[in-house]
C-alpha positions, 0 to 999 in steps of 0.5 A, a space after each residue: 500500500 503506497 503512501 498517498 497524502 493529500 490535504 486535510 480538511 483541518 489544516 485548510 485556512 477555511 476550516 470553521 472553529 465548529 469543524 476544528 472541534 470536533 475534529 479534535 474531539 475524535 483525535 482526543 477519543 482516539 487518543 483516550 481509546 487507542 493509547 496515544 497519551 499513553 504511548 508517550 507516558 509508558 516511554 517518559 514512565 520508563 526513563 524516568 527511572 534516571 531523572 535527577 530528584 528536584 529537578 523540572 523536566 522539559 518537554 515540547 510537544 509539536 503539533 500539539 492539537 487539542 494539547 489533550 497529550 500534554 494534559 495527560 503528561 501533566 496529570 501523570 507527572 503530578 501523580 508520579 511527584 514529577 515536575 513535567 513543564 510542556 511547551 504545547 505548540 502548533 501553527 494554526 490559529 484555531 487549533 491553537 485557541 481551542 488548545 488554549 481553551 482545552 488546557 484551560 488552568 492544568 499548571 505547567 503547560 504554555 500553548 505557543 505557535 511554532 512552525 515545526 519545519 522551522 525549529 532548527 532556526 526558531 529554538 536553540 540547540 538542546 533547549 528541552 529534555 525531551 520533543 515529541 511529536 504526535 500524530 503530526 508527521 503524516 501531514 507532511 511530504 518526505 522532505 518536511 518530515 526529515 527537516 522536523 525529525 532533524 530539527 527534534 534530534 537536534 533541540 532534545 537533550 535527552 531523547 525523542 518520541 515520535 508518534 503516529 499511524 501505521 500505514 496498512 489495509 487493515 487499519 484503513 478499513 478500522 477506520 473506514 468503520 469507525 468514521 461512517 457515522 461521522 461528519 465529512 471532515 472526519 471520514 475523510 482526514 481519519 481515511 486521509 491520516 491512514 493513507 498517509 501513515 508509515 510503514 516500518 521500513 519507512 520509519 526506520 529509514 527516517 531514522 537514520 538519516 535524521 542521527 535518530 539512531 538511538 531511537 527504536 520502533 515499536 508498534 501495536 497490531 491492536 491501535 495501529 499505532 507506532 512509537 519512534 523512541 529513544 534516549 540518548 547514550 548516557 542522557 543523564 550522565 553528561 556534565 550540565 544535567 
């Protein structure tokens, strides 16, 4: 199955606020139902394990949506007696406002624009912990996925995770089913979102040729979802932790 993209309704400047909602309150269910807070948090629960005692942890979340995943971080770090400060960042304008809205007083979170494919020139160098992307890439062409997975080796000081679909027949028909009751904007950018999702090969790909060497693959049969994970060697033994 080829790797088809074409544009989303929800990324188009004539979106409606209406529209945007409710396209991110399918993405927050699918992320309840389907483990996508919980596929970042099973990796950050595991290397937390190394985490300085007293010392805030940096995480900036690209293409952040609703910020429905930073909220949950949040909550999990709370409850873990972790101190996990977010910077939530998107590009568009209503999609940013209903993240704002979404994020409403939860401490430790700041919703901020950012245009991902300009990261490497707009942040410094090893400016957070960690960067995670989340269902953000498969919008992008081959060219601007290389350009934000560099941009996020190159700002993480201790690791990234990379978190998206994976592209297969099987989970093209899984969401065929679960949209048919669904608005138009969201049969068609879920079916979109899949036909432009990654198979492994791809991913690994991606990974070397972006220095993400350390990072390894892992995906789930079940949610049709996939992580690109990894620490750097020694992330928190280096001087300047």
């Amino acid at each position: 199955m080829e790797r088809v993209l074409v544009g989303e309704i929800m990324d188009g400047p004539e979106v409606s606020p209406d529209e945007m909602r409710e396209a991110l309150a399918f993405i927050r269910a699918v992320n309840r139902r389907l483990g996508g807070a919980a596929a970042l948090i099973r990796h950050l629960e595991a290397w937390s394990r190394s985490w300085p005692k007293g010392r805030p942890i940096t995480l900036l979340d690209i293409g952040t949506g609703s910020a429905d995943i930073p909220v949950a971080v949040r909550r999990w770090g709370e409850a873990q007696g972790h101190d996990i400060r977010i910077t939530a960042t998107d590009v568009h304008p209503v999609t940013l406002a209903l993240a704002r809205e979404h994020v409403g007083k939860t401490p430790g979170i700041e919703v901020t624009e950012l245009d991902a494919l300009a990261m490497r020139e707009t942040l410094k160098p090893w400016s957070f912990d960690y960067v995670h992307a989340g269902m953000f890439l498969h919008h992008l062409k081959e060219i601007q996925i290389l350009t934000v997975l560099a941009g996020m080796e190159r700002v993480a000081t201790r690791g990234v995770v990379w978190n998206d679909l994976v592209r297969s027949r099987l989970n093209l028909a899984c969401i065929t089913l679960m949209t048919l009751s669904t608005r138009e904007i969201i049969r068609h950018d879920a079916r979109a979102s899949v036909r432009a999702g990654f198979t492994r090969r791809e991913v690994v790909g991606y990974a070397q040729r972006t220095d993400l060497t350390y990072c390894r693959y892992r995906a789930s049969l079940f949610t049709g979802r996939f992580t690109l994970a990894g620490e750097r060697p020694g992330a928190w033994t280096r001087e300047g932790v």
